[in-house]
N, C-alpha and C positions, 0 to 999 in steps of 0.2 A: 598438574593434578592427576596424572594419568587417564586411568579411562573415565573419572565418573567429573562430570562438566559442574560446575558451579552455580551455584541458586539463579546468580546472577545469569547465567548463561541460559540457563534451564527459561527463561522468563522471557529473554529476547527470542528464543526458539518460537515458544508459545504465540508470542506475539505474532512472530513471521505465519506460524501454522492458520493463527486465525483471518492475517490476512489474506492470505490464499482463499481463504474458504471463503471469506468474504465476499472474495474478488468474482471465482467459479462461480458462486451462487447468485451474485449480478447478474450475470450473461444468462441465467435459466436453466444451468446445468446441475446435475445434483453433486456435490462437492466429492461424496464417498465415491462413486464411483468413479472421477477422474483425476485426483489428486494421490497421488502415492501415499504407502503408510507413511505413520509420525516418525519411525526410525529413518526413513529416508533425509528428512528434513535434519537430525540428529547429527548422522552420517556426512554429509554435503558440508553443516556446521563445523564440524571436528577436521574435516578436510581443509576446510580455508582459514583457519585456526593453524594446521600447521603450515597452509601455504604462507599465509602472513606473517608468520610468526619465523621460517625457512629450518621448520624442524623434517619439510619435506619439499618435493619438488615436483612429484605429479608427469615429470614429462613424458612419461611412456605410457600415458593415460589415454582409450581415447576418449573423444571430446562427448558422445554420444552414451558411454558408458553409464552414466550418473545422471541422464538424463529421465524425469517420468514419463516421459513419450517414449523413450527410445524404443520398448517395446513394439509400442501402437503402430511406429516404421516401420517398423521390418515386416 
């Protein structure tokens, strides 16, 4: 479907985004500020879509790249 993800997809995304926040906001942290934007979750999506799918391969990827911490390491 090229770049634009299907209803269906759009809805599992949602789901994934709210449980994160869910999750962060458990612990007593506030979600906005430690969870990356919604296109990252998009992003990450579309990546393992093609990895599963083997319209890609990822292997010269590093592993930290895609991460929402990665920043907060370095």
């Amino acid at each position: 479907q090229g770049r634009y993800l299907s209803r269906h997809l759009h809805q599992a995304i949602k789901n994934i985004i709210g449980r994160a926040i869910d999750a962060v906001a458990a612990t007593g942290l506030d979600p906005n500020s430690v969870l990356p934007e919604d296109e990252w979750f998009v992003e990450v999506c579309e990546m393992a879509l093609k990895m599963l799918t083997g319209k890609s391969a990822f292997d010269n990827v590093e592993e930290d790249a895609y991460s929402p911490t990665a920043s907060a390491q370095a």
